[in-house]
C-alpha positions as CSV (number, residue, x, y, z in Angstrom):
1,X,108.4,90.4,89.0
2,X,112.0,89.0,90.0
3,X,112.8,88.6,93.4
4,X,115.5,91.5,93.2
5,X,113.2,93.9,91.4
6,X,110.7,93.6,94.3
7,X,112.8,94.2,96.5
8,X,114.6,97.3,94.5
9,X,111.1,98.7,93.7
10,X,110.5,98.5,98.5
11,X,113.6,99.7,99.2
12,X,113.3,102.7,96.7
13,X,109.5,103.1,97.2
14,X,110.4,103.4,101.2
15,X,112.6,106.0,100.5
16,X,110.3,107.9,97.8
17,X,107.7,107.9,100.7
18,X,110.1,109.6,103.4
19,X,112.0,111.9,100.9
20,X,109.7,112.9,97.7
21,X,112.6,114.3,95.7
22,X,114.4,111.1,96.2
23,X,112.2,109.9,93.3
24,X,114.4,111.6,90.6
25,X,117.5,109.5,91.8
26,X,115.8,106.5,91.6
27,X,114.2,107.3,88.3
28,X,118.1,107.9,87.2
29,X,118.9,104.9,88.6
30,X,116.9,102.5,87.4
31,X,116.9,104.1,83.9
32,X,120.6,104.1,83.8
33,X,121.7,101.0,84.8
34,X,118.5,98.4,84.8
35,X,116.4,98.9,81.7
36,X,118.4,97.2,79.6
37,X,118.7,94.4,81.6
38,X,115.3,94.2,83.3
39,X,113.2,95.6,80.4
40,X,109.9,94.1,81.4
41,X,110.6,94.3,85.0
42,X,111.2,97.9,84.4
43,X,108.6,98.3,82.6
44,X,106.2,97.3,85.0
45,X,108.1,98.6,87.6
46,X,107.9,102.1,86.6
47,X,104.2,102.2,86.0
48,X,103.8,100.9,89.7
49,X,105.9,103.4,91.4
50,X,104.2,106.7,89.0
51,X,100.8,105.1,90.1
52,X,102.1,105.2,94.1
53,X,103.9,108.6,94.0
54,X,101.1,110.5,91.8
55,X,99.0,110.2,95.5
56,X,101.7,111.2,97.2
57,X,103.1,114.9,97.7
58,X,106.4,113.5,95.1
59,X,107.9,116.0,92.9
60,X,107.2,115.7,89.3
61,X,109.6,113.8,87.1
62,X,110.5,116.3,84.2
C-alpha cells in the first residue's frame, strides 16, 4: 500500500478503535472520495479494516 493510504487506513483505524460508530464516517469517506482514485488501495484497505473491526465491539455497516 501507498504511503498515504497507510497512514489514512492508522489514523482512521485509531479512531474506529476509540469510537466504534466512527466507522460509518470513514466508510463514507473513503467510499466517496478515494475509490476512484485509490481502487486497489481501497480495495485492500477495506478488507483490512472489516477484518480489524469484526473483533471489535464496531457497529455494523448497513
Amino acid at each position: 500500500m501507498s504511503s498515504k493510504i497507510e497512514q489514512l487506513y492508522l489514523t482512521f483505524y485509531l479512531h474506529i478503535k476509540k469510537f466504534p460508530s466512527f466507522l460509518v464516517t470513514f466508510k463514507y469517506v473513503i467510499e466517496k472520495h478515494y475509490e476512484n482514485h485509490f481502487s486497489i488501495q481501497y480495495n485492500i484497505l477495506r478488507t483490512i479494516v472489516e477484518e480489524k473491526t469484526q473483533s471489535t465491539s464496531a457497529i455494523p455497516v448497513l
